[in-house]
N, C-alpha and C positions, 0 to 999 in steps of 0.2 A: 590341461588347464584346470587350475582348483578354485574356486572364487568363495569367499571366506566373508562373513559378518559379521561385525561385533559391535558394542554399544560406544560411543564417545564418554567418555566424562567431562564436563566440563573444565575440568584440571589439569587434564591430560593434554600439554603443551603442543607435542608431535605431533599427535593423531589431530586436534583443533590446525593446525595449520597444513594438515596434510589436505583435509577436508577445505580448508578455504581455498589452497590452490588448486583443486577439482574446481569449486565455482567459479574462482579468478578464470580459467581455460577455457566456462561455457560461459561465461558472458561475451570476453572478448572474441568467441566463435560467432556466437548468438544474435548478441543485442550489441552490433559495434557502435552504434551514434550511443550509447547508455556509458556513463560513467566509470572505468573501472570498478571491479568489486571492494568495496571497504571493506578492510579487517579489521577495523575498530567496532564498525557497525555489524560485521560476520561473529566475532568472537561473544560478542553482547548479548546476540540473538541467544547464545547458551547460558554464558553467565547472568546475565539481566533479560529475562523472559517479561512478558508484559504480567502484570496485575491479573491471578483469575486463569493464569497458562501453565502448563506441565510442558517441558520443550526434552523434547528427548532425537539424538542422533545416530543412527547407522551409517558407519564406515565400512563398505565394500573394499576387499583385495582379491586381484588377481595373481595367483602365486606371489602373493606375497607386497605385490606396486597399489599403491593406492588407485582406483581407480572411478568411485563412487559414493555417494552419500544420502541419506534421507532424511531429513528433520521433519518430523511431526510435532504440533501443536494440539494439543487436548485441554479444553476449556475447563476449567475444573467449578464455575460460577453458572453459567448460564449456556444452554448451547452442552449439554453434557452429553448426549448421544451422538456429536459430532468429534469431528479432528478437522485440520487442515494440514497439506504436505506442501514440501519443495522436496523433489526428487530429482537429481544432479549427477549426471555420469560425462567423465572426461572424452571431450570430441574425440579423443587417438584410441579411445577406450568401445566406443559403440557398437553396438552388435554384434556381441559376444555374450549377452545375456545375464549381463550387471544391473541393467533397469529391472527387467523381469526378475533375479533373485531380491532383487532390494524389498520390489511392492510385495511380493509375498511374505518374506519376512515381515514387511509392515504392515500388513492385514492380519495376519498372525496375531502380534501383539495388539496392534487395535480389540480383536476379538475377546482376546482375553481381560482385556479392562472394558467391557462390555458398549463398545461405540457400532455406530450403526452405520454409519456415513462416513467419506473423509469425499477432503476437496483439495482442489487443486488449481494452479494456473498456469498457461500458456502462453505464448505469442503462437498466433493464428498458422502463420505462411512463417518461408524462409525472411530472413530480414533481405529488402533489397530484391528479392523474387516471387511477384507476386503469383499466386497460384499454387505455389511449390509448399505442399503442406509441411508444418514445421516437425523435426524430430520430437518434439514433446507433444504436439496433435495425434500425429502419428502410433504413437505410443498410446496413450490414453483410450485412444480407438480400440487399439489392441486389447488393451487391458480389459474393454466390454464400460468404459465410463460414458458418462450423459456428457454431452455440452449444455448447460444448465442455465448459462447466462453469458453472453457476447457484450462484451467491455471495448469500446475504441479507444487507444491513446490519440491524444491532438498535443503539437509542442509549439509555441511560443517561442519564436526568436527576437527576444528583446531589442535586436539593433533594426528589426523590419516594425518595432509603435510607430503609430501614430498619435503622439499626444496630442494633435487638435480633436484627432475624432474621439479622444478618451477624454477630455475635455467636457465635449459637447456631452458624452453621456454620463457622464459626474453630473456636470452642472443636472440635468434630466434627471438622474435619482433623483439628487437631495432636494430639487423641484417637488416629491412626489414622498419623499421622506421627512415631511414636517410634523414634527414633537419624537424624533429621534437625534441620540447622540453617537455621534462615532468616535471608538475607544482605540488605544492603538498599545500594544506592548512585546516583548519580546522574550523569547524563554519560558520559563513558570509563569503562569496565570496569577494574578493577585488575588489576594484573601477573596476579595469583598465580591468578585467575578465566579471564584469555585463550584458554588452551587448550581449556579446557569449555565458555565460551560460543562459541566459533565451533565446536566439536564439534555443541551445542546447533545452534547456525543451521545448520550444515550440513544438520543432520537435516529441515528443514522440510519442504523438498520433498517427502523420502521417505514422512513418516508422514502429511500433509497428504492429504485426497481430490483430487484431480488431474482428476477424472471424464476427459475424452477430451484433455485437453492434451498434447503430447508434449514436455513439459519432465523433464530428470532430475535427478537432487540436483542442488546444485552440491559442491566440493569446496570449503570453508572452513578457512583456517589461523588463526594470531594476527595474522600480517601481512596477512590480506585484512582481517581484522574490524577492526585499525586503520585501513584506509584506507578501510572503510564509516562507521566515528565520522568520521572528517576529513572525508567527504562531508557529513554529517548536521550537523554541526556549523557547515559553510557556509552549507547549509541554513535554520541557525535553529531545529534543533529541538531541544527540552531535553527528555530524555529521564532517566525513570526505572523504575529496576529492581528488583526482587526473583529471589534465586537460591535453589535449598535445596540444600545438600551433607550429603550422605550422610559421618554421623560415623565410622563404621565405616573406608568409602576414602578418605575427604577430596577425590574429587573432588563439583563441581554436577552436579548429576543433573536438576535443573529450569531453566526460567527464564519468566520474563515481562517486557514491556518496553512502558508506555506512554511516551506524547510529547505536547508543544503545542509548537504552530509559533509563528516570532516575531511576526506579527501577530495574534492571536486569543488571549487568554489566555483565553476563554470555553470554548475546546473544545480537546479529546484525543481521539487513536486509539489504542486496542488494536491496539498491534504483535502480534511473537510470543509467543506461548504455545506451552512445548514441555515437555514428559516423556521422560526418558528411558525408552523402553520396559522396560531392566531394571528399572526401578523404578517404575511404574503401579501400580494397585495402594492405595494409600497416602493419595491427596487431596493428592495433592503439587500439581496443577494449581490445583484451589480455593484451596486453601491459598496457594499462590503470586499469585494474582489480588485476596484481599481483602486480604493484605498489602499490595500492590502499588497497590491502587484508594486505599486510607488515607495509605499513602506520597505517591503524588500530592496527596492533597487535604490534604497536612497543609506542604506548600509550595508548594501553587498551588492558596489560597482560592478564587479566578475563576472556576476550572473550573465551566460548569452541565452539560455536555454530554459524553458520551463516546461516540463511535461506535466499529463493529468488523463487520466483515467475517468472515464463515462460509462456507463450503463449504457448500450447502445440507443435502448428506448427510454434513455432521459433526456426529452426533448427542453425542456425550458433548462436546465444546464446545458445544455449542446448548445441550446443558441446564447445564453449570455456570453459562455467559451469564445463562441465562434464571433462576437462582436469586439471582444479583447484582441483577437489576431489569433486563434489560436484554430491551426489544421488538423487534416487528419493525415498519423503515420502510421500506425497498423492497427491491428485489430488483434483481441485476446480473448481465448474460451474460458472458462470458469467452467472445471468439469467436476461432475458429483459421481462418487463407486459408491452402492450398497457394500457393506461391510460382509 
């Protein structure tokens, strides 16, 4: 048995779809209630890289069958002694020591473009079996990585609202939200919003729980936040928003941003949700989230599903979450290697 690495090109038709049906095989093993893997959204991640990222891929063979892959991410803006990975080996493929040639070839090259860190993430447990730690925990254990930060997913089944009880806490915001406006738009951000929602994203990292990750803000302008819509928008995702600006300054002081990807109009993720800390306080978050949830579903009927991801120890999102209907379905490590 000869197991073989080389670099993908973005160009390179065959080896970009050899590599996506590896992932297409571990999601459907993996994460079965999750979405099929998009190849619209899978090919983009190479050719349309976010604003500020270096995306580079190793395709693993096994005598010769595809059987593995690696995408690294290297900040090239902010964040420059870090990377982040997806490490992806075919379920018929495991333990044969295709995870273990990949990350070493990928700390290898990490090394030599001088990063210190890479990250990674998991689903916790088997899907469906609780307890039963998952092949990518497992793994990472091996490999000598931290678990750095523990992320709950909670999913929203749209047909289990209750619009009186979303109702009652609407009405409750906006009780509590007097000299704010609620903005509502879809896609690209307008001119006159740009400067406040990348203000907005800038912020994530910093108010966000981080637990032991050694990532720091980033710095976000108007011009990076349009060339993350041009990424996203390769992508396939159509995203919708709600902002609230504070009438008094006329700047956004909030914002929320769900999405559904192009193939699954059955499901959405809760993007960001963000406050600005001068203005907490107020129910600006809730507020901005039931707007936000009705907005989606008032042009994307399809939706059954919403999922979203939490910082385990982010308790005032867990609980706004958890007042929209939204449970808990597993759990996800955020693991950090010294480089």
């Amino acid at each position: 048995m000869t197991i073989t690495i080389a670099p993908v090109e973005a160009t390179d038709e065959v080896a970009v779809e050899q590599a996506y049906q590896i992932g297409a095989a571990q999601v459907a093993a993996d994460e079965p209630d999750f979405p099929p893997l998009c190849r619209r959204r899978f090919t983009a991640l190479l050719r349309h890289p976010m604003p500020g990222y270096e995306t580079t891929m190793l395709l693993a063979r096994i005598d010769g069958e595809p059987a593995g892959f690696l995408r690294l991410d290297l900040p090239q803006l902010d964040n420059t002694e870090n990377a982040s990975a997806e490490l992806i080996v075919h379920p018929a493929q495991r333990r044969r020591g295709v995870g273990r040639a990949l990350a070493e070839h990928g700390l290898g090259l990490l090394r030599g473009r001088g990063r210190k860190r890479v990250s990674a993430m998991s689903r916790a447990e088997l899907a469906g079996e609780p307890g039963r730690r998952s092949p990518g925990n497992a793994f990472a254990v091996a490999m000598g990585a931290v678990d750095a930060l523990t992320d709950v997913r909670r999913r929203l089944d749209t047909a289990d609202l209750d619009q009186a009880a979303l109702d009652a806490l609407l009405a409750d915001a906006r009780g509590r939200a007097v000299g704010y406006e609620v903005l509502h738009w879809r896609g690209g951000t307008p001119d006159d919003l740009a400067a406040d929602v990348a203000y907005l994203d800038g912020r994530l990292l910093a108010d966000a729980p981080m637990g032991d990750l050694a990532w720091e803000p980033e710095q976000v302008d108007a011009e990076r936040l349009r060339g993350t819509e041009l990424a996203l928008e390769a992508r396939g995702r159509r995203r919708y928003h709600v902002g609230v600006r504070h009438e008094a300054s006329g700047r956004l002081v909030a914002w929320t941003l769900l999405d559904v990807g192009a193939s699954a109009d059955w499901h959405s993720f809760q993007q960001i949700t963000i406050v600005d800390p001068e203005h907490r306080g107020h129910r600006l978050g809730l507020l901005s989230k039931i707007e936000n949830l009705r907005h989606l579903l008032a042009h994307e009927p399809g939706v059954r599903v919403i999922d979203t991801f939490n910082a385990a120890s982010n308790d005032h999102m867990i609980a706004i979450n958890e007042q929209l209907g939204f449970r808990v379905r597993d759990r996800w490590s955020n693991w950090q290697l010294d480089v």
